[in-house]
C-alpha positions as MATLAB code, in Angstrom:
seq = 'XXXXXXXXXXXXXXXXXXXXXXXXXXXXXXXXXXXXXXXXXXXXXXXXXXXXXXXXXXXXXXXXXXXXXXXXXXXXXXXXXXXXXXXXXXXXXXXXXXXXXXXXXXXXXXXXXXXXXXXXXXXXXXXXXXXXXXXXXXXXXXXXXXXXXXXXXXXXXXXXXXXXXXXXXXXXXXXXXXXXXXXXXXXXXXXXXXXXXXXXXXXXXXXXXXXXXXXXXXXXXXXXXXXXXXXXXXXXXXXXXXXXXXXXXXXXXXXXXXXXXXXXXXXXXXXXXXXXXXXXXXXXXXXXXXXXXXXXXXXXXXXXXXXXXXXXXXXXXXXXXXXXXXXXXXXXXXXXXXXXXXXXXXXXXXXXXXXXXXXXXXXXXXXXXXXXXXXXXXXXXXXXXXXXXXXXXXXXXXXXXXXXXXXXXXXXXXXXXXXXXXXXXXXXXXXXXXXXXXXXXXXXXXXXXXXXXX';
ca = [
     -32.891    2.475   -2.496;
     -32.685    6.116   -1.517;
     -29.770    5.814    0.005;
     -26.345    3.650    0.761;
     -24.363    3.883    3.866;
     -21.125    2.360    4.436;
     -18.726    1.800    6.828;
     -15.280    2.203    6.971;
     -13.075    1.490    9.977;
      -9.308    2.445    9.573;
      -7.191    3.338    6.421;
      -6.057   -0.395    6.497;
      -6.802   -3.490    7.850;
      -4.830   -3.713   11.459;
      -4.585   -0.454   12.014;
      -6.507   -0.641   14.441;
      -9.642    1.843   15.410;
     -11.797    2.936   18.701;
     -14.517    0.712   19.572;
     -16.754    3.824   20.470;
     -16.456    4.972   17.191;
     -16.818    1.677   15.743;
     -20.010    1.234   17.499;
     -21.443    4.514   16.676;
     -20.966    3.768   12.469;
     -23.059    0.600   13.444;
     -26.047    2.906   14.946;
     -25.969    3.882   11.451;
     -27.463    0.866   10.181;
     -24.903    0.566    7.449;
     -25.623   -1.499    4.530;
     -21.889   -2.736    4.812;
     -18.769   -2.957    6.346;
     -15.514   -2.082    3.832;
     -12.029   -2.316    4.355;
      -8.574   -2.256    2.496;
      -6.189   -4.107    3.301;
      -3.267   -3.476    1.457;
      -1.337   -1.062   -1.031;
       2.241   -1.126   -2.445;
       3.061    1.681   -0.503;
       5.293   -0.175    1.329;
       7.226   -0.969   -1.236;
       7.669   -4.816   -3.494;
       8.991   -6.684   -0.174;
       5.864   -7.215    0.556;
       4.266   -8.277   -2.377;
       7.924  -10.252   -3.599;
       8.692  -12.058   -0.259;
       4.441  -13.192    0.428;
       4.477  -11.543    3.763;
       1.738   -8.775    5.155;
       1.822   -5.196    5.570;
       0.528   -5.029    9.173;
       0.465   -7.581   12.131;
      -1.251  -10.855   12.349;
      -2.396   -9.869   15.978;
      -4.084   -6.364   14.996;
      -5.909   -7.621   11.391;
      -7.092  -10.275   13.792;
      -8.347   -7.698   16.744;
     -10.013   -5.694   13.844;
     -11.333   -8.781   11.792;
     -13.163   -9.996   15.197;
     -14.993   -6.636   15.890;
     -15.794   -6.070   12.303;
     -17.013   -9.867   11.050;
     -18.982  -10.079   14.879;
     -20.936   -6.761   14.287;
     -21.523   -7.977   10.187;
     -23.069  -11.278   11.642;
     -25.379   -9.561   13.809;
     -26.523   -6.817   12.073;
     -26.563   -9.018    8.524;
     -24.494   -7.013    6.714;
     -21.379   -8.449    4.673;
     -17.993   -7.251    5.185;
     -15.543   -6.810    2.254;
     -11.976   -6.766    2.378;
      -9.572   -5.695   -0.218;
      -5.842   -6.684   -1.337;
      -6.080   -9.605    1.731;
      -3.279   -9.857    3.244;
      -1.360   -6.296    1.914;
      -0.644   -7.795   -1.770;
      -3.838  -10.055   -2.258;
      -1.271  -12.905   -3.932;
      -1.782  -16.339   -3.061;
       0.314  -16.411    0.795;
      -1.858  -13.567    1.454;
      -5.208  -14.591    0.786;
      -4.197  -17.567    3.047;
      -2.603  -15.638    5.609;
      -6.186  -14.205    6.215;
      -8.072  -16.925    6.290;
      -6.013  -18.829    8.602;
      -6.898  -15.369   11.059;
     -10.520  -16.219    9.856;
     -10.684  -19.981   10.456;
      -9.237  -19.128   14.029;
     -11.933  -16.328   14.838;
     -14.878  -19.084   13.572;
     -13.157  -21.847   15.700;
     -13.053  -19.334   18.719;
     -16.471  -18.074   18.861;
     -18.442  -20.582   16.796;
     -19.410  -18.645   14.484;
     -20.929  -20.226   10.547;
     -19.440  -18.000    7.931;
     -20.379  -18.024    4.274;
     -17.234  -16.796    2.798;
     -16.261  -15.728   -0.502;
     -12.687  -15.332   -1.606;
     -11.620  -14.076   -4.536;
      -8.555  -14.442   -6.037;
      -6.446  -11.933   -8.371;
      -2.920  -14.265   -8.601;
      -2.218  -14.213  -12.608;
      -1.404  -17.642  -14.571;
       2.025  -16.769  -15.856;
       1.675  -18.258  -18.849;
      -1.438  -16.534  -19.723;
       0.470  -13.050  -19.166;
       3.129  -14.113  -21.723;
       0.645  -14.579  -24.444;
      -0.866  -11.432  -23.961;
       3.044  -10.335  -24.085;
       3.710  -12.179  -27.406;
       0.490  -10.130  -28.746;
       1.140   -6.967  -27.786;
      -1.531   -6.329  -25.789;
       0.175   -5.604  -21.920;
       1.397   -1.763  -21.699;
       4.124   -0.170  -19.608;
       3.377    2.399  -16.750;
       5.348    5.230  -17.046;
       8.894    4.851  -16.743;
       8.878    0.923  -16.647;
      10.525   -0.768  -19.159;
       8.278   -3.528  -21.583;
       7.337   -6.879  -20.051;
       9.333   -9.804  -21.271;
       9.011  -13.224  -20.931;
      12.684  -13.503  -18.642;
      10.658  -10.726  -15.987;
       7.410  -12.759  -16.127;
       9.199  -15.542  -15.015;
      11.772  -13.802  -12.354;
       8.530  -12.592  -10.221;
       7.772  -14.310   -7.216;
       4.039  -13.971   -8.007;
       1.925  -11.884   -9.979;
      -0.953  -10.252   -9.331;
      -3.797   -8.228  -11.201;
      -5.763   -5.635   -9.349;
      -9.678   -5.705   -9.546;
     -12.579   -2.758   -9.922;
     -15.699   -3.003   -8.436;
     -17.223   -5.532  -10.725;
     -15.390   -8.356   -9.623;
     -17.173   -8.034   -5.990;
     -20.576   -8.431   -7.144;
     -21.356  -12.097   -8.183;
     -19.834  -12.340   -4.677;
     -22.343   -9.850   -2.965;
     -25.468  -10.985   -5.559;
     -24.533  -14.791   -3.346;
     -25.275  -12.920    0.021;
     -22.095  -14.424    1.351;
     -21.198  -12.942    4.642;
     -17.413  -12.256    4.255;
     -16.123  -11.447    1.062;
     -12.352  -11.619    1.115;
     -10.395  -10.344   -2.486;
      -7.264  -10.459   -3.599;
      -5.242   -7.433   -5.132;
      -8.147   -5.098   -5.442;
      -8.820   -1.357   -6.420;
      -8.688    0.886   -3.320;
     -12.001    1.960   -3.792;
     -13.580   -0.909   -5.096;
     -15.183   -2.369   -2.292;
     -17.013    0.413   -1.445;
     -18.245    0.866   -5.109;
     -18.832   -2.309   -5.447;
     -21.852   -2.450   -2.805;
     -22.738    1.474   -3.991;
     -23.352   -0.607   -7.735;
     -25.125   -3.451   -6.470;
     -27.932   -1.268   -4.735;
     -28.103    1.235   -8.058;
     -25.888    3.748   -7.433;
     -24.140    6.137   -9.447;
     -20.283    4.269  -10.070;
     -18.484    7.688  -10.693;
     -20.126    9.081   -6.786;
     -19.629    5.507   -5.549;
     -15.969    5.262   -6.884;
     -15.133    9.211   -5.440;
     -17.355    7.837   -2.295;
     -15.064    5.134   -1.812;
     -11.814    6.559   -2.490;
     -12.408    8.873    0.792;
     -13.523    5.961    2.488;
     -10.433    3.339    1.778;
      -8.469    5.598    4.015;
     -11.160    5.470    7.273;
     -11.153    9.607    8.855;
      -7.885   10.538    6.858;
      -9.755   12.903    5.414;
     -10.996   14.497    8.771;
      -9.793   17.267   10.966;
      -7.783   16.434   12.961;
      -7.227   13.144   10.583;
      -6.562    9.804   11.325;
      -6.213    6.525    9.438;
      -6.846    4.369   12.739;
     -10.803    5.754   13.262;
     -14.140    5.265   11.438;
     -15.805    7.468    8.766;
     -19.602    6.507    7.657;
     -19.747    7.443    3.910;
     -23.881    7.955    2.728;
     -24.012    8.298   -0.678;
     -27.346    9.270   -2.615;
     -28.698    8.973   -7.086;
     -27.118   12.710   -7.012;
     -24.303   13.101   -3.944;
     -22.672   11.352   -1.480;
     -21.622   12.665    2.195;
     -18.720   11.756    4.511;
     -19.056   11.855    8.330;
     -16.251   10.925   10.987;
     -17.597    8.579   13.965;
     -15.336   10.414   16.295;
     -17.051   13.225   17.721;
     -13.298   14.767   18.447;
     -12.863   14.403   14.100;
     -14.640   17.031   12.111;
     -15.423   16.339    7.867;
     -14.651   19.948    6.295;
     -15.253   20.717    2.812;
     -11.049   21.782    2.712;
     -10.240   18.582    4.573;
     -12.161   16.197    1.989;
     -11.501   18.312   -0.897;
      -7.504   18.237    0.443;
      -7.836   14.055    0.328;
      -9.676   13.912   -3.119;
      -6.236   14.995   -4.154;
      -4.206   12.240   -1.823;
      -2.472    9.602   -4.088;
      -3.566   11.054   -7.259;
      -0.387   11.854  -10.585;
      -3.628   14.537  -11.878;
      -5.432   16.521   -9.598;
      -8.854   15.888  -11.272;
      -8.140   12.056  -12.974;
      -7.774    9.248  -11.175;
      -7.345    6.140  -13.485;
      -8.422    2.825  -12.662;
      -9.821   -0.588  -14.161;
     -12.124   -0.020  -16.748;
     -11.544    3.737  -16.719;
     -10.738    7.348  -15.098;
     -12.635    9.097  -12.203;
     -13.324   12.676  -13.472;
     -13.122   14.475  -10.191;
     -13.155   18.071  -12.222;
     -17.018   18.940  -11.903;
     -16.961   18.095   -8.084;
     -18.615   20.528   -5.601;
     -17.485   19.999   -1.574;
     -20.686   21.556    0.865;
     -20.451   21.926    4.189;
     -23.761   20.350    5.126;
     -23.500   20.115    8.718;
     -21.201   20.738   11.041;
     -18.650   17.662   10.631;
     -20.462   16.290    6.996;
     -19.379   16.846    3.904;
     -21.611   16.863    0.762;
     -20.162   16.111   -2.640;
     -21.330   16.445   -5.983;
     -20.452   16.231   -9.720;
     -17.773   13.239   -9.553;
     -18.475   10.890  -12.636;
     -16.770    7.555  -14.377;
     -15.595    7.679  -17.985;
     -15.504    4.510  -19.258;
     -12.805    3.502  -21.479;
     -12.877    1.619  -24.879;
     -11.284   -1.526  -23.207;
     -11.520   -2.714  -19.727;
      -7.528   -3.004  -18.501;
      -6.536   -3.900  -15.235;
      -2.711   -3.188  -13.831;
      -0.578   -6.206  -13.215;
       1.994   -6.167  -10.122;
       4.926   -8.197   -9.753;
       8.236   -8.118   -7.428;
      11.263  -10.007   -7.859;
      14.452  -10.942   -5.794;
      16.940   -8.556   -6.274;
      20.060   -9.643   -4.128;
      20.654   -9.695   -0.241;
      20.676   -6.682    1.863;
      22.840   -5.349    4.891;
      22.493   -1.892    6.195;
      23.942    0.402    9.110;
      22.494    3.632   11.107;
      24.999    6.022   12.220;
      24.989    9.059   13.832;
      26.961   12.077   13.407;
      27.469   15.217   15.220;
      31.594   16.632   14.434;
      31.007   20.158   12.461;
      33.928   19.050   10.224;
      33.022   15.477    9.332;
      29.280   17.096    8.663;
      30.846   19.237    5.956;
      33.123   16.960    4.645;
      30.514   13.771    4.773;
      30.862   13.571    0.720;
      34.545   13.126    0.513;
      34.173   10.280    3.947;
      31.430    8.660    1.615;
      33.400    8.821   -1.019;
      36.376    7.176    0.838;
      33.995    3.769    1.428;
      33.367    3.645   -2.307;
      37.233    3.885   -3.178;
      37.790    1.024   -0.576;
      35.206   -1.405   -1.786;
      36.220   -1.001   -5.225;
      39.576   -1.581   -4.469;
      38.822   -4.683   -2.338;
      35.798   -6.011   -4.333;
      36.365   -5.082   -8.050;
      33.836   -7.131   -9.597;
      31.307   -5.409   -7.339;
      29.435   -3.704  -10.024;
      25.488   -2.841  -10.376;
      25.531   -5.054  -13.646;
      26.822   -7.673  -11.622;
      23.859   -7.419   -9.242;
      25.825   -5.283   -6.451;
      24.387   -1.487   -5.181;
      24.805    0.294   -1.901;
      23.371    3.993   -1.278;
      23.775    6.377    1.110;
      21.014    8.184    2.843;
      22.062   11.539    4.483;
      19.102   12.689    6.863;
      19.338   16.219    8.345;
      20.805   17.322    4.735;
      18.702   15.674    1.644;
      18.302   12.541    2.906;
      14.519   12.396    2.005;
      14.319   13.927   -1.377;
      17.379   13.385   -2.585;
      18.610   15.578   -5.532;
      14.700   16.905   -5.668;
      15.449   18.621   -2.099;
      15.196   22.199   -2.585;
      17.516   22.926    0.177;
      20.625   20.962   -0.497;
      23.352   23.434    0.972;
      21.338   23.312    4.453;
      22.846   20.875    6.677;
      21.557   20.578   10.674;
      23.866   20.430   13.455;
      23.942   16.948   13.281;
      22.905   14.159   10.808;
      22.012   10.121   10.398;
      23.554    8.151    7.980;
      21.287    5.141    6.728;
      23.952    2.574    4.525;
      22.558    0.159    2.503;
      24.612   -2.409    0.529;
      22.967   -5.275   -2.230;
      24.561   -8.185   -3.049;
      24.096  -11.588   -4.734;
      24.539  -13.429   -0.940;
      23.940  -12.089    2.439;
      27.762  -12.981    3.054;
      28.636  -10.444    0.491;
      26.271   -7.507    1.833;
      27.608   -8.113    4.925;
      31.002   -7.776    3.608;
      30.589   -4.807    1.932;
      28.482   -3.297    4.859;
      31.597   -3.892    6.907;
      33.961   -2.637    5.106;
      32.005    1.055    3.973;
      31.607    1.308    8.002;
      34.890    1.173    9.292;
      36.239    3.317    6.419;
      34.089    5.819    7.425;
      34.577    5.169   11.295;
      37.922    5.946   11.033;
      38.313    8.564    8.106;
      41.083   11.344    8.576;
      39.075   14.248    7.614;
      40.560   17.785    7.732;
      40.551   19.088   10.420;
      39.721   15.944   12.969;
      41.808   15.982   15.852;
      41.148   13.259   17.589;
      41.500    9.736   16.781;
      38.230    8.390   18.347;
      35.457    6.967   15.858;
      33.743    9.411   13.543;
      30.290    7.829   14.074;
      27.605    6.840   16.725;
      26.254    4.023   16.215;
      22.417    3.718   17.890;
      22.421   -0.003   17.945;
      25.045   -3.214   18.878;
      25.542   -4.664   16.318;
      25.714   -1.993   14.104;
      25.225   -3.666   10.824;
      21.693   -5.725   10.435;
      21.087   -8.055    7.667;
      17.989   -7.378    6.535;
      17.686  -10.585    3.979;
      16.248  -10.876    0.583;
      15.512   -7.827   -1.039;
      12.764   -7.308   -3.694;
      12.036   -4.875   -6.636;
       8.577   -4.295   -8.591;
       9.259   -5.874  -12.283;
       5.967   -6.322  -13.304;
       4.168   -2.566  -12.979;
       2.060   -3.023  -16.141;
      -2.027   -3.063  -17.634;
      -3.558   -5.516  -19.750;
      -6.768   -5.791  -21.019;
      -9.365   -8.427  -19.720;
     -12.823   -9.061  -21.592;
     -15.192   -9.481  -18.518;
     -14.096   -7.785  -15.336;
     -16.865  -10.440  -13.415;
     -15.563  -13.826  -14.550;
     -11.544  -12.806  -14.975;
     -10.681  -13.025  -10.987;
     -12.363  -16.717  -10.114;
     -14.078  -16.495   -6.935;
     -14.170  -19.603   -4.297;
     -17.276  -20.062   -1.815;
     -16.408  -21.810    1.350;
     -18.482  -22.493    4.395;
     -16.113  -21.925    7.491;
     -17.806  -23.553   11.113;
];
C-alpha cells in the first residue's frame, strides 16, 4: 500500500469529540479507527481499586459513534488499556458498554479482546531468576509486593494487535497496551515502517493535542507513507504546525529524542517537522532500535490505608505567614493524641499549600512568594477509615483555632468551601509493581479471546 491513514478521535476514550470533525476523518477513508483508553496518569487508584479513568456514559457516547462508522465503512476499531488500566474489571467494564451498544442497535460484532492481566505466579519465577528489573527509583520486586497488588498488569507493543487484525475482527479491544501501539500496530500490518508508525502513533494517542489551538477532545487523521508520515487536525478551527507537533514529540518523554518501549527505543533524533500545507505536518527520519530482548513493563497498585482529606481556605495576612508554625501545631497534637501514628505503622498525612508551593513542592522555584490568599488541601492515611477520619479531625480544628501572633480575633482561622468539611475518600492505592521483564514472543504472551457479540 502507498499509503495508511488513521484515525484518531480524542486523547482518550470518553473524552468526548465533535461529530463534524468526526465525520470529516471518515471522508478520509481511513484504514482504521484507534483509540487509547487509558494511562496511569491518574495515578494507581485506578489501576489498584479496578475502576475507570473516565465515565461509563461518555466511553459509551464515543464507543457508539466510533464502532457505528467502523461497521459501515469496514474498518476495525482498536482500543487500548480498556477500561483506563486494561486489568481484568476493566476489560469487562467495556464490554458490558459493548454488549449494551450491540443489544441497542442490533448490531453483529466480531470482537477480539485481548488480555494483558499477569499470572502472579509466573511473575515470581521470573523474580526468583533474576530476570524482572526496577524502573528508576523503585525498589526490587519481591514475592510479599507480588502478592499485595490488587492485580497486575503487563503493557503490550504493537505486535500483540496483529493476530487480532490478520482475523479481520471488527473491534479489537486490549488490555494494558503501549500508547502508541494501536496505531503501529495497523501501520505494521499494511508494511509500514514501525519506527514512522510508532512516532505516527505517539502524536495520534493524544487526538489534536498536538494542534494549534490543541485539544485532546477533537480528531487528528495521521497518513503515514514507506518514507514519512503527516498529521492533520479534522477541525478546520485546529491548525498542525511543524512547532506544535515538534512541541508534542517531546510530551511525556524522560529524553527528548528516546522514547523507550516494548521491544525497544524510538530514536526521535534524525526527525525533520515540514510544514506541508497549511494545517499538515510532514515528518521524517523517526526510526525503531530494536533491543537484544523483547521486555515489556509490569504495573501493579496496592492498598495502602484509608484516606480522609479537608479543603480550606485562607485569606488573614498573619496566619498566611505563619501557616508553617499552624501546620506544625496539627502535627504536635496528633502525636500527642495518637502516638503510635507513625509512617512505619502505615499512618501519613501531607499538607498541600496552593498559592505558595503547593504544586511543586520543594522543586518550586519561588518558595518565598506567597499570594494574598491560599488553599490548604489535608490529607491523612490510616489503617481504617475511622482512623483517617480521626486524624483529619483533629489536624482541622487545631488549625481552626490556632493563636497565631498577631490574630485578634477569636473567629475560625479557615474557610471551609464545603459542609462537611472533611470527606472520606476510601481506600487508597500506591503503584508497587513499576517494573520490565522479558517475554519471548510479544504475539502469543497476551492471549487473545474471539467472541461474536449479537
Amino acid at each position: 500500500m502507498k499509503e495508511v491513514r488513521i484515525l484518531s478521535p480524542n486523547g482518550m476514550l470518553g473524552y468526548g469529540f465533535p461529530k463534524r470533525s468526526f465525520a470529516e476523518g471518515m471522508k478520509r477513508k481511513p484504514h482504521a479507527i484507534c483509540v487509547d483508553a487509558g494511562s496511569t496518569d491518574g495515578g494507581p487508584q485506578k489501576l489498584g481499586a479496578g475502576v475507570g479513568i473516565t465515565s461509563r456514559a461518555m466511553v459509551k457516547q464515543d464507543l457508539e459513534v466510533m464502532i457505528s462508522a467502523g461497521l459501515n465503512a469496514g474498518i476495525p476499531v482498536l482500543i487500548g488499556s480498556a477500561g483506563g488500566s486494561g486489568g481484568a474489571r476493566h476489560i469487562a467494564w467495556t464490554m458490558e458498554i459493548i454488549q449494551d451498544l450491540v443489544h441497542l442497535h442490533g448490531w453483529k460484532l466480531n470482537v477480539a479482546v485481548i488480555h494483558s492481566t499477569i499470572d502472579k505466579q509466573w511473575i515470581k519465577k521470573q523474580v526468583a531468576e533474576h530476570r524482572v528489573r526496577s524502573l528508576p527509583g523503585v525498589p526490587e520486586l519481591t514475592d510479599k509486593e507480588v502478592d499485595a497488588a490488587t492485580e497486575i498488569v503487563a503493557q503490550m507493543g504493537y505486535e500483540s494487535f496483529l493476530p487480532a487484525l490478520e482475523s479481520g475482527t471488527n473491534v479489537i479491544v486490549g488490555g494494558r497496551a503501549y500508547d502508541p501501539a494501536m496505531t503501529a500496530a495497523v501501520c505494521v500490518h499494511y508494511g509500514m515502517d514501525e519506527g514512522l508508525a510508532y512516532h505516527m502513533g505517539k502524536i495520534l494517542e493524544c487526538g489534536a493535542l498536538c494542534a494549534i489551538p490543541g485539544s485532546a477532545k477533537d480528531c487528528l487523521l495521521g497518513t503515514i507513507r514507506k518514507d514519512s508520515f503527516t498529521v492533520e487536525a479534522m477541525n478546520s478551527e485546529r491548525k498542525c504546525l511543524t512547532e506544535s507537533v515538534a512541541a508534542h514529540t517531546l510530551y511525556e518523554k524522560s529524553h527528548p529524542y528516546l522514547l523507550p518501549g516494548p521491544g525497544g527505543t524510538a530514536n526521535l533524533q534524525m526527525c525533520e517537522f515540514i510544514q506541508e500545507s497549511e494545517g499538515i505536518v510532514k515528518v521524517v527520519g523517526s526510526r525503531f532500535e530494536r533491543s537484544e530482548e523483547y521486555r515489556v513493563k509490569l504495573e501493579g497498585a496496592k492498598e495502602s490505608g484509608y484516606r480522609t482529606i479537608f479543603v480550606a481556605g485562607i485569606r488573614d495576612p498573619q496566619a498566611i505567614k505563619q501557616i508553617d508554625e499552624i501546620l506544625r501545631a496539627a502535627d504536635t497534637v496528633i502525636a500527642e493524641h495518637f502516638p503510635h501514628a507513625t509512617r512505619r505503622n502505615g499512618y501519613v498525612w501531607d499538607y498541600k499549600v496552593y498559592g505558595r508551593n503547593g504544586v511543586m513542592g520543594q522543586l518550586e522555584p519561588k518558595c518565598g512568594e506567597v499570594g494574598h490568599e491560599i488553599c490548604l488541601v489535608a490529607e491523612f492515611l490510616a489503617p481504617t477509615q475511622e482512623e483517617a477520619s480521626a486524624l483529619c479531625s483533629l489536624a482541622r480544628s487545631t488549625m481552626l483555632h490556632y493563636h497565631y501572633r498577631g490574630r485578634y480575633a477569636t473567629a475560625g482561622n479557615f474557610a471551609f468551601p464545603f459542609a462537611p468539611s472533611d470527606f472520606e475518600v476510601g481506600k487508597a492505592y500506591e503503584f508497587n509493581v513499576y517494573h520490565t521483564v522479558p517475554i519471548s514472543d510479544p504475539r502469543t504472551f497476551f492471549p487473545t479471546e474471539y467472541i461474536t457479540l449479537g
